[in-house]
C-alpha positions as CSV (number, residue, x, y, z in Angstrom):
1,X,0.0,0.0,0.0
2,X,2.9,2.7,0.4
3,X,5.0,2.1,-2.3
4,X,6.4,5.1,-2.8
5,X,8.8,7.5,-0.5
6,X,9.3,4.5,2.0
7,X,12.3,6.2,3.9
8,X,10.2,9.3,3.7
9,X,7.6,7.4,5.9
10,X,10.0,6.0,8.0
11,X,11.5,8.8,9.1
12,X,8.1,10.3,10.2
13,X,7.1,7.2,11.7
14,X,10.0,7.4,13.7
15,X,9.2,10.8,14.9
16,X,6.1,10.4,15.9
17,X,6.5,7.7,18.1
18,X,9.9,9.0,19.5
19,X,8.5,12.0,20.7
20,X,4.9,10.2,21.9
21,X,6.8,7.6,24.0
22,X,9.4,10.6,25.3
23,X,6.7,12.8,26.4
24,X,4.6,10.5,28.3
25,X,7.7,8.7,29.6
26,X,8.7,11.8,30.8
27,X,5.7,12.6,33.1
28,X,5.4,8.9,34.1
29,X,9.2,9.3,35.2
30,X,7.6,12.3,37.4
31,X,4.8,10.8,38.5
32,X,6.3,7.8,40.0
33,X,9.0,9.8,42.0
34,X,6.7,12.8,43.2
35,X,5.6,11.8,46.5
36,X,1.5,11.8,46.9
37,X,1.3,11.1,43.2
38,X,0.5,7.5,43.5
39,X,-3.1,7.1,43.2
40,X,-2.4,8.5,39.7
41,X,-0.3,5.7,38.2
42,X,-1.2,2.2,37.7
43,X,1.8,-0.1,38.6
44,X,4.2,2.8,37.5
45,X,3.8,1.4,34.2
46,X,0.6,3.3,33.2
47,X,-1.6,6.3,34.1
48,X,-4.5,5.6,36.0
49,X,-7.8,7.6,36.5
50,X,-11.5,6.9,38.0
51,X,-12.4,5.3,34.0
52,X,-10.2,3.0,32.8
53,X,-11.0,0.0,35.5
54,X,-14.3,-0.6,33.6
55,X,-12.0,-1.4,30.5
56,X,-9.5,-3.3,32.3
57,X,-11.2,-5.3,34.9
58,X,-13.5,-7.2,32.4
59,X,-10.6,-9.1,30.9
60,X,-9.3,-9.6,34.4
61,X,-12.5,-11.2,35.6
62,X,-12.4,-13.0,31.7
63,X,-9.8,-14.7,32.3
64,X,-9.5,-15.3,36.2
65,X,-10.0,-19.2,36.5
66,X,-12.6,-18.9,39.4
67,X,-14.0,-15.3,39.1
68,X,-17.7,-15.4,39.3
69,X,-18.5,-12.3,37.3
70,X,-16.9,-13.6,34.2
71,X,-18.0,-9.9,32.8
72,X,-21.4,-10.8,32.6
73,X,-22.4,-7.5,34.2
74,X,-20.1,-5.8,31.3
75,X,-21.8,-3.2,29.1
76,X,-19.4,-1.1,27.9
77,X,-18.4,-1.8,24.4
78,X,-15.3,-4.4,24.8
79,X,-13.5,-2.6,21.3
80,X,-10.8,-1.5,24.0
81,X,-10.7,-4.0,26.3
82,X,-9.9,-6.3,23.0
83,X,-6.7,-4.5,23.0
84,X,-5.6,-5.6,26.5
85,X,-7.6,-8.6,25.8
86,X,-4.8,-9.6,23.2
87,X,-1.8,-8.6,24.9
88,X,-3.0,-10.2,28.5
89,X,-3.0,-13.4,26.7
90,X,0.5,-13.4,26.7
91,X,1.7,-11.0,29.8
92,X,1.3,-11.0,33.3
93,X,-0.7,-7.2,34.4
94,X,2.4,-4.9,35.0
95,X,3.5,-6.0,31.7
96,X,0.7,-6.0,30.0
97,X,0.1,-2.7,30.8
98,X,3.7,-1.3,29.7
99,X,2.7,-3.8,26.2
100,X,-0.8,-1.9,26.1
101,X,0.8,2.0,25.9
102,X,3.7,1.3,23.7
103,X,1.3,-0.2,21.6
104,X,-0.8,3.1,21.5
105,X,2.7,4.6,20.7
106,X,3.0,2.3,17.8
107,X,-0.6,3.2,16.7
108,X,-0.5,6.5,16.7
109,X,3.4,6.9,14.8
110,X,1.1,4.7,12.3
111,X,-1.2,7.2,12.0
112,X,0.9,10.0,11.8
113,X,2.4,8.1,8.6
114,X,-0.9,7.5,7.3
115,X,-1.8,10.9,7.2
116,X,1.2,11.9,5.9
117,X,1.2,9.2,3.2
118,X,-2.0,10.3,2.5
119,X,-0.8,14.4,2.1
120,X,1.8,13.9,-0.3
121,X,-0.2,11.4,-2.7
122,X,-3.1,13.8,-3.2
123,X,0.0,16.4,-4.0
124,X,-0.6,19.3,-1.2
125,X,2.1,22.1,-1.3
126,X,5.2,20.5,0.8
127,X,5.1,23.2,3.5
128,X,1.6,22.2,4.2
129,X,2.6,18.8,4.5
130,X,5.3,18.4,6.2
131,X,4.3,21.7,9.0
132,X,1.0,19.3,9.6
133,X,2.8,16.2,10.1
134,X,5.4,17.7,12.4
135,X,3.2,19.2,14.5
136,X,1.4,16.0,14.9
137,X,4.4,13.8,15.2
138,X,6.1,16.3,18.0
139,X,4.0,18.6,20.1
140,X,2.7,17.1,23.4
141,X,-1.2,18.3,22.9
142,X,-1.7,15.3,20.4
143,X,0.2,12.7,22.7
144,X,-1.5,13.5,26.1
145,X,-3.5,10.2,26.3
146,X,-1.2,7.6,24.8
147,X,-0.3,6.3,28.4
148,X,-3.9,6.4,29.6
149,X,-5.7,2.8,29.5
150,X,-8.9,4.6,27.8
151,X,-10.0,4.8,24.5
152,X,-8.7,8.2,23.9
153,X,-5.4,6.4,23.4
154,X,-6.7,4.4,20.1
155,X,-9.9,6.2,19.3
156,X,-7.5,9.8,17.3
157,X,-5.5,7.0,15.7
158,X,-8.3,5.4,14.5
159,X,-10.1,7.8,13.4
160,X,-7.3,9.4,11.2
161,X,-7.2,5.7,9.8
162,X,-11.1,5.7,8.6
163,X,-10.4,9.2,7.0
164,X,-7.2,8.0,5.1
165,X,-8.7,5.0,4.0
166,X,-11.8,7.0,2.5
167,X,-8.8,9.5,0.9
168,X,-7.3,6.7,-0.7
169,X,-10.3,4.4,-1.8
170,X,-11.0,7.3,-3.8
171,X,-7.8,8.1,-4.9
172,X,-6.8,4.7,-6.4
173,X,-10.4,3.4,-6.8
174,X,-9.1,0.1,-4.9
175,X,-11.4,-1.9,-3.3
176,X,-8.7,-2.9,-0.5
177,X,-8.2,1.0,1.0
178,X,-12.4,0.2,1.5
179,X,-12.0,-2.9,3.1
180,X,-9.5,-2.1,5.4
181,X,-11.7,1.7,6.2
182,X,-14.5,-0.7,6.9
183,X,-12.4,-3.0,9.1
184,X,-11.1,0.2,11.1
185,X,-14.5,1.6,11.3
186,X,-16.0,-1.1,12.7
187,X,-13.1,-1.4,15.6
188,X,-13.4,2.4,15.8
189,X,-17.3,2.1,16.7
190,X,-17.0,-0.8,18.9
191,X,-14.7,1.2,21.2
192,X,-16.4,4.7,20.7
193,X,-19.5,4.4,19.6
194,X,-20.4,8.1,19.7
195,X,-17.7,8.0,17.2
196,X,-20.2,6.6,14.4
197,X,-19.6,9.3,12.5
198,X,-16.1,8.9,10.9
199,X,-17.4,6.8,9.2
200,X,-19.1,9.1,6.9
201,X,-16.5,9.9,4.4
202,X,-16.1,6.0,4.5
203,X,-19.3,6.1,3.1
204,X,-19.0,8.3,0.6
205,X,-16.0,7.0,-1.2
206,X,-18.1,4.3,-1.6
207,X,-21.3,5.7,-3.1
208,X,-18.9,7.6,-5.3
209,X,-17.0,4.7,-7.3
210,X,-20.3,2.2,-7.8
211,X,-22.7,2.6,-11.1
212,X,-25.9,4.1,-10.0
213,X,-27.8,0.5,-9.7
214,X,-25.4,-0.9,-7.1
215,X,-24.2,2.0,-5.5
216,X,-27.0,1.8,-2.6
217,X,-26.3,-1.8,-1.8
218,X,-22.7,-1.1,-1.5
219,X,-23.7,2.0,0.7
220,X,-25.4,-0.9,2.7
221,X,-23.1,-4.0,2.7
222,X,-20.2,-1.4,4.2
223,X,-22.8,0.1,6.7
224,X,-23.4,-3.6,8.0
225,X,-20.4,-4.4,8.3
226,X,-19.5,-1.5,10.3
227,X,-22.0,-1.6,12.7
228,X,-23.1,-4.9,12.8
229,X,-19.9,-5.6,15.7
230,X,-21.6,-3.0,18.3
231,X,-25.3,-4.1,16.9
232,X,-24.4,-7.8,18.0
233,X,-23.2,-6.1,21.5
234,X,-25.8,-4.4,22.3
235,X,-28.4,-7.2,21.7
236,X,-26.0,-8.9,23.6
237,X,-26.8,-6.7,26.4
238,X,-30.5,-6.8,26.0
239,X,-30.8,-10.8,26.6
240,X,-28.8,-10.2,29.5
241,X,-30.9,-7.3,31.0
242,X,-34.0,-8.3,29.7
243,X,-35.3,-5.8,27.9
244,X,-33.9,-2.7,26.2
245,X,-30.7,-0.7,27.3
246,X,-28.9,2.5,26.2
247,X,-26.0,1.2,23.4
248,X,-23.5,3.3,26.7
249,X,-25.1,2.6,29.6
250,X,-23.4,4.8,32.0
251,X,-27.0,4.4,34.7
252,X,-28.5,1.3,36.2
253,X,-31.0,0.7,38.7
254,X,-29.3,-2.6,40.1
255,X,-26.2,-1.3,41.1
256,X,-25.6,-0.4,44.2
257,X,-22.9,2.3,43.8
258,X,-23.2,5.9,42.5
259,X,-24.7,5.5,39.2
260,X,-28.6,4.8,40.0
261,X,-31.2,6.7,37.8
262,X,-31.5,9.5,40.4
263,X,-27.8,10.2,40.0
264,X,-28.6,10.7,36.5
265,X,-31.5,13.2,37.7
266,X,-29.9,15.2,39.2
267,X,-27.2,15.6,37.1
268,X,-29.9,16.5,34.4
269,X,-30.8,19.4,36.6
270,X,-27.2,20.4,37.3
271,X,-26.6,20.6,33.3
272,X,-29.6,22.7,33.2
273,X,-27.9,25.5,34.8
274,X,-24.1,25.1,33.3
275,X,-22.8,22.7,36.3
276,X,-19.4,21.6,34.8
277,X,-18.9,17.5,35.4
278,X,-16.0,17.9,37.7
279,X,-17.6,20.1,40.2
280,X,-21.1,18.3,40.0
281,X,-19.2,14.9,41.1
282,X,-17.1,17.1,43.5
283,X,-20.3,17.5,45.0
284,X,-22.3,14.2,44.8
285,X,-19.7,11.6,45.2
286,X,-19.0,12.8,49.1
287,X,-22.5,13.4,49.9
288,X,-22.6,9.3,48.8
289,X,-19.4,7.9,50.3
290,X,-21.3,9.8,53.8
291,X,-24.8,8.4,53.3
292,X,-23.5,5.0,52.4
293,X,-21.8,5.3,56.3
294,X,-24.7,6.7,57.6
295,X,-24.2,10.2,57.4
296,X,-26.4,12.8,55.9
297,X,-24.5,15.9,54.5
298,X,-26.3,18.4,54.4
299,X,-23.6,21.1,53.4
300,X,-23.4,18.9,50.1
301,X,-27.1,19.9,49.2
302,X,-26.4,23.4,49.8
303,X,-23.2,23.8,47.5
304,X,-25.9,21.5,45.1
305,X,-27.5,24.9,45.0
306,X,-24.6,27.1,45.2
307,X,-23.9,25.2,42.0
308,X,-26.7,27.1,40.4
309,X,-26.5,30.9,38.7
310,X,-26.9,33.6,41.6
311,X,-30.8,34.5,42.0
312,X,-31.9,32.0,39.3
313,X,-33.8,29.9,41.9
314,X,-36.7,30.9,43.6
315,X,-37.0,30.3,47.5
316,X,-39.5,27.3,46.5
317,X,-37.4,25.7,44.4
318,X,-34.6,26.3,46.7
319,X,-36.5,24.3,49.2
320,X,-37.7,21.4,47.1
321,X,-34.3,20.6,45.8
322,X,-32.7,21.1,48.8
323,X,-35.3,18.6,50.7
324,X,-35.3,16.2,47.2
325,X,-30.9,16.2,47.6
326,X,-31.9,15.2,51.5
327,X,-34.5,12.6,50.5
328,X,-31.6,10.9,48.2
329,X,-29.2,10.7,50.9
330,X,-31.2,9.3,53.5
331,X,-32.7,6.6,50.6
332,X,-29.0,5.9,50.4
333,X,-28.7,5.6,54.1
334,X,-31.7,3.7,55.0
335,X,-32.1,1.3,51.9
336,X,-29.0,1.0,49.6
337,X,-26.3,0.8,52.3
338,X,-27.6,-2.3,54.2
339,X,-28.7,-3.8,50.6
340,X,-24.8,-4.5,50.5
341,X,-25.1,-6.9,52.8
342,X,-27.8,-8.9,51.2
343,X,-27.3,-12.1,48.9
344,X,-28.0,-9.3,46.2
345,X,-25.5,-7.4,47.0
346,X,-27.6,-4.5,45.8
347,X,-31.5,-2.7,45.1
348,X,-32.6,-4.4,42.4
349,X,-34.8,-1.9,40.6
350,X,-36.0,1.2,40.9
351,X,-37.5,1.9,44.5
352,X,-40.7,3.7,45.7
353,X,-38.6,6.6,46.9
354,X,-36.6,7.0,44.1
355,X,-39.4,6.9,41.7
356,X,-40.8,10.0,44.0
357,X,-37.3,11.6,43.9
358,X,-36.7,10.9,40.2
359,X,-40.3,12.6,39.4
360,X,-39.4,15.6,41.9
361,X,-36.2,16.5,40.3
362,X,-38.0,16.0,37.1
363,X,-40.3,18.7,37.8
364,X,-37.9,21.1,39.2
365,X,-36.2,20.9,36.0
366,X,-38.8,21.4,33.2
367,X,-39.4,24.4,35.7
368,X,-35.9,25.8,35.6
369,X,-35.7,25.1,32.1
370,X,-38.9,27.0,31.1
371,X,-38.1,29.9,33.3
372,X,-34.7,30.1,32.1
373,X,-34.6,29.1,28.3
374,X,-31.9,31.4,26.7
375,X,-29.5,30.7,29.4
376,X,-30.3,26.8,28.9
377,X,-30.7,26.4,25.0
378,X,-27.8,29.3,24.3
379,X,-25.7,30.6,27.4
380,X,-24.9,26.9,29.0
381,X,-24.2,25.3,25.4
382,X,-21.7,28.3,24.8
383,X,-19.9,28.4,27.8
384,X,-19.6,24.6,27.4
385,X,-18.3,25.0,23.7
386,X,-15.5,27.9,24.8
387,X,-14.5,25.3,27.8
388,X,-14.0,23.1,24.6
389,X,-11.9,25.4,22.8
390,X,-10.2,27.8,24.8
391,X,-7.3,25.7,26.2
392,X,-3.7,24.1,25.5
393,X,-4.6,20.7,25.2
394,X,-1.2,19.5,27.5
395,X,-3.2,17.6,30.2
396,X,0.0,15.6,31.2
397,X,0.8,16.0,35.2
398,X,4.2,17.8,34.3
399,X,2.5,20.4,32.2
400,X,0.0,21.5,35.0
401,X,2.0,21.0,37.8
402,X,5.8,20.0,38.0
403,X,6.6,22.7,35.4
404,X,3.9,25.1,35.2
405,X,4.9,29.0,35.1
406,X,8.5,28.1,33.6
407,X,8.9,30.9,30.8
408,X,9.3,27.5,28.5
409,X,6.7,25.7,29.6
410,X,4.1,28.7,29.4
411,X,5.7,29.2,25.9
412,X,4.7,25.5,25.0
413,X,0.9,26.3,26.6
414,X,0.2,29.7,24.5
415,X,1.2,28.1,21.3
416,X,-0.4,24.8,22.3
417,X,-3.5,26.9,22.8
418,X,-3.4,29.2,19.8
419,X,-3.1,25.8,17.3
420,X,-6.1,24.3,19.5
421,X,-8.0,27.3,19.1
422,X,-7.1,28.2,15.4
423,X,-8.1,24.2,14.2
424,X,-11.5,24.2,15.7
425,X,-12.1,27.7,14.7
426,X,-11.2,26.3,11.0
427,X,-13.3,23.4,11.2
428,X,-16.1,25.1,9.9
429,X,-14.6,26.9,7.5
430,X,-14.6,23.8,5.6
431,X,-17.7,23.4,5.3
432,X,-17.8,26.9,3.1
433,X,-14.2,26.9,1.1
434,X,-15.2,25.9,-2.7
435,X,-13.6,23.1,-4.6
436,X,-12.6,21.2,-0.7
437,X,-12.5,17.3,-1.1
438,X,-16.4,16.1,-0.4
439,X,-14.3,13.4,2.2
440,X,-12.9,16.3,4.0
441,X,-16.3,18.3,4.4
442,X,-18.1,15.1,4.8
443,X,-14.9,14.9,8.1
444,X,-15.5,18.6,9.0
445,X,-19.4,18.2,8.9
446,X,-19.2,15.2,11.7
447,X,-16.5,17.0,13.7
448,X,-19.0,20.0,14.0
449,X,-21.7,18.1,14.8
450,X,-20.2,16.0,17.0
451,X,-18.8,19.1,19.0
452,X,-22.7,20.3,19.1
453,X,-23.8,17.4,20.3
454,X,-21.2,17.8,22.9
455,X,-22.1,21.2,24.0
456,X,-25.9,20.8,23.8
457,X,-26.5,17.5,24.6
458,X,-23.6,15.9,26.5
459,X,-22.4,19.4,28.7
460,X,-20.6,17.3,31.2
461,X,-17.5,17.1,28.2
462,X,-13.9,16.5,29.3
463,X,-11.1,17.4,27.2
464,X,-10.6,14.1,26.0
465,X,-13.4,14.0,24.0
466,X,-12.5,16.1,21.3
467,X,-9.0,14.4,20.9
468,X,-10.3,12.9,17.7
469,X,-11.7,16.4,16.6
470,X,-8.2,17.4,17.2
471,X,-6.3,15.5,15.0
472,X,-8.9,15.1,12.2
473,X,-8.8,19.2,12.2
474,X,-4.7,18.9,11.6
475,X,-5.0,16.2,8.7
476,X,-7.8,18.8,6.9
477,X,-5.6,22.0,7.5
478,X,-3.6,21.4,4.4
479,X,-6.4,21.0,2.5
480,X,-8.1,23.9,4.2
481,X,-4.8,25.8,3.2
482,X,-4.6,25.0,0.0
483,X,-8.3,25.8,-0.6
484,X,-8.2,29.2,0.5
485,X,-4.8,29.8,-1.4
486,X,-6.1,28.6,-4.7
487,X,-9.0,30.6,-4.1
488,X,-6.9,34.0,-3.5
489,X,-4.5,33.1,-6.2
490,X,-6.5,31.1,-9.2
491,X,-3.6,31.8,-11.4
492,X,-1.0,30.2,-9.4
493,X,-1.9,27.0,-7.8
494,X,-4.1,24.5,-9.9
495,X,-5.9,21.4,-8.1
496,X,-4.0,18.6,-6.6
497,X,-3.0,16.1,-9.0
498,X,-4.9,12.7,-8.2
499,X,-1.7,10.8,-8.1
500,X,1.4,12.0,-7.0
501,X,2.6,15.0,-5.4
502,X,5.3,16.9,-4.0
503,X,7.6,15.2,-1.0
C-alpha cells in the first residue's frame, strides 16, 4: 500500500513515536518519584484515572479461573478491552500494561504516517505537508493520552485511519483501501460508539465509485459491516438485561454504587444550569461515600444549590431541591447501604422513593428550564463549547503541575492553545471553502456536529473527548490551506494532482 517514498515514511514514523513515548515517559518518570502522586499511576507502568477500571477489569474477571463475574455484568463496548484482551494473553498485568501503551505509541506513529502518506499522494504544497505532520508527530497536545488505558489512546488514531482510507479508496479506486476503512471503522465504533460518524467519508467513497444500480447496496453491505460488531453487543446486552438498554449505559438501577437513575437526575438538573462535570461529582460523590456510612451531609445539598447561577432559583425551588438532595441521601442511608449486605448485593430496581425523587427532580427541571430558556438552549451550550476550545490541550501531570509557570513551559501552553483554538475555529470553514474534497467536508461536517452534540447534549465534556476532533482538524488544515490559497491566487496553484505529489 505505500509504495512510494518509503524512507520518507520512515522517518516520520520514527518521529512520531519517538516524541509520543518521550513525552509521556517523561511525566510517568515524574509521577512515579513525586511523593503523593500514587493514586495516579497504575503499577508505575501506566496512568491511571477513575475510568479506565471498567475497560480493564472485564478481561481480568475473563480470564481469572474462578472469578464469578466472568463480565457478565459488562456493558461497555469491549473494542478496547480487545486490545488488552490480546496482549494479556501473553503477559502477566504490570507487563501487560507497559505492552498496552507502547502499543498506542506504535498506533498512533502509524497514524501519523498515514496521514502523511495520505498528504503527499493527493500532492498538497510540501510546506503544508510536512508543518502538519510535524506538528502531529512532535507537540505534546496530540500525545496526552497515549499512556492512559482509555480509549482516547486508540480512538484519534483510528479515526485518522477511517479518514485516510476514504482518501485513498477514492484516490486509487481500490477496493482494498475500503475494506480495510470498513475493518477500522468497525473497531473504531466498537470502542467509541459516539464516534459513528467517521465513518461518513467512508461512506461516501463508496457511493462515489459504484454505477448508480449498485451503489446503494454497496452504501449498505459497508454500513453492516460497520455496525453490525456494536449491533451484536448491544443485543447482547439486551438478553442479559431483559429488555432494552442504552448502546452506553453509564446508569443502572441494580447497582448499588453511585450510578442509579437518580444520579442521573440530578445531574440532568445540574446541566440545566451550566454545572461543569468535575464540580457536580465534586459535589455528589462525598455526599454518597457519607450516606453509604450513615451520614447525611447536608452542606453537600447546599453547594448543590450554590452550584446554580446567583438568584436564578426561587425560594420554593430552593426548598424542594434542597429537601429532594436530602431525600436521596437518606434513601441511600436507610435502603441501599444495608442492601450490600444482602445475597444481592444490591437494590434491584428502581424503589418507591426513588421513583418519588426521580419525578421531583424532574419537575424542578422542566421548571428551571422553562423559566430560564436562553441561558439553557444558548448561554450553558456556549460556555460549554469555549471550555471546549479555549485551552492548551497539555493535560499531562508535568505540564499542570511539575513545570507550570517556567517561561518555556508557558511558551509550550500559548502556542499549544493558539493551534487548539485556530483548528476548531477552521473546522467550519470547511464546510464553506469551494472546490474542498467532499471526504474532507463530509470529516469537518461530523466533527462539527459531533462538537454540538457535545455542547448541547452531553455538557458534562472533558477534554478528551474532542482528541479525535483534534487530529482530524490537523490532517484537513492542508487542504483547508490549500483551498483558501487557490481561491486567493487562481492563477497560481491548480488542483492537486490525483496521483502524486510533492515530498
Amino acid at each position: 500500500m505505500f509504495s512510494s517514498h518509503p524512507r520518507q515514511l520512515a522517518l516520520v514514523w520514527s518521529i512520531a513515536f519517538l516524541f509520543g513515548w518521550a513525552w509521556n515517559s517523561w511525566n510517568l518518570h515524574i509521577l512515579n518519584t513525586t511523593p503523593g502522586a500514587e493514586h495516579l499511576v497504575r503499577y508505575g507502568r501506566s496512568l491511571a484515572t477513575a475510568d479506565d477500571p471498567s475497560y480493564l477489569r472485564p478481561v481480568e474477571d475473563l480470564l481469572a479461573p474462578k472469578s464469578s463475574t466472568k463480565a457478565v455484568h459488562v456493558f461497555r463496548t469491549p473494542g478496547y478491552g480487545l486490545w488488552y484482551l490480546l496482549i494479556r494473553l501473553l503477559l502477566p498485568p504490570p507487563t501487560a500494561l507497559t505492552a498496552l501503551v507502547l502499543l498506542q505509541c506504535l498506533l498512533f506513529a502509524t497514524s501519523v504516517m498515514f496521514m502523511h502518506h495520505t498528504l503527499v499522494r493527493y500532492g498538497l504544497a510540501r510546506p503544508y505537508v510536512w508543518t502538519a505532520t510535524l506538528l502531529m508527530a512532535t507537540l505534546p497536545m496530540f500525545h496526552g493520552f497515549l499512556f492512559h488505558t482509555l480509549t482516547e489512546g486508540v480512538t484519534p488514531a483510528l479515526c485518522i485511519a477511517v479518514w485516510a482510507c476514504a482518501l485513498e479508496g477514492t484516490r486509487t479506486a481500490s477496493n482494498r483501501w475500503i475494506a480495510l476503512g470498513t475493518a477500522l471503522w468497525a473497531l473504531l465504533v466498537l470502542t467509541r460508539p459516539v464516534l459513528v460518524w467517521a465513518g461518513a467519508p467512508l461512506l461516501l467513497t463508496v457511493a462515489s465509485q459504484r454505477a448508480v444500480r449498485g451503489r446503494w447496496r454497496q452504501v449498505v453491505l459497508v454500513t453492516a459491516i460497520g455496525l453490525s460488531p456494536t449491533a451484536a453487543w448491544w443485543l447482547r446486552n439486551v438478553v442479559v438485561t431483559g429488555g432494552p438498554i442504552a448502546l452506553h449505559p453509564v446508569y443502572s438501577e441494580n447497582t448499588n454504587g453511585l450510578f442509579r437513575p437518580t444520579h442521573k437526575a440530578f445531574w440532568e438538573l445540574a446541566k440545566s444550569w451550566g454545572t461543569k462535570g468535575d464540580a457536580f461529582h465534586g459535589i455528589m460523590v462525598p455526599a454518597f461515600d457519607a450516606a453509604m456510612q450513615g451520614r447525611i451531609d447536608s452542606a453537600s445539598a447546599e453547594a448543590f444549590l450554590a452550584s446554580a447561577p446567583l438568584g436564578q432559583l426561587t425560594t420554593e425551588q430552593r426548598d424542594g431541591i434542597f429537601e429532594l438532595f436530602i431525600a436521596w441521601e437518606a434513601f441511600t442511608r436507610d435502603q441501599l447501604a444495608p442492601s450490600v449486605h444482602t445475597e444481592a448485593g444490591t437494590l434491584t430496581g428502581l424503589q418507591p422513593q426513588e421513583l418519588r425523587i426521580i419525578a421531583g427532580l424532574e419537575d424542578e427541571m422542566k421548571a428551571y428550564r422553562n423559566a430560564h430558556a436562553l441561558h439553557y438552549h444558548i448561554v450553558v451550550p456556549l460556555q460549554v463549547l469555549r471550555t471546549m476550545v479555549f485551552h492548551s490541550n497539555l493535560n499531562l501531570y508535568m505540564f499542570q503541575h511539575t513545570y507550570r509557570g517556567q517561561w518555556w513551559m508557558e511558551s509550550l501552553r500559548w502556542m499549544s492553545g493558539g493551534l487548539h483554538l485556530l483548528l476548531f475555529v477552521c473546522l467550519p470553514l470547511i464546510l464553506f471553502v469551494p472546490g474542498m474534497d467532499p471526504r474532507c467536508r463530509m470529516t469537518a461536517l461530523g466533527a462539527v456536529a459531533y462538537l454540538l452534540y457535545l455542547a448541547y447534549v452531553q455538557r458534562g465534556v472533558e477534554e478528551r473527548y474532542t482528541l479525535p476532533v483534534l487530529h482530524l482538524a490537523l490532517a484537513l488544515f492542508p487542504f483547508l490551506l490549500h483551498g483558501l490559497v487557490q481561491r486567493v491566487f487562481p492563477a497560481q496553484q491548480g488542483p492537486p494532482p490525483p496521483e502524486q505529489g510533492n515530498s
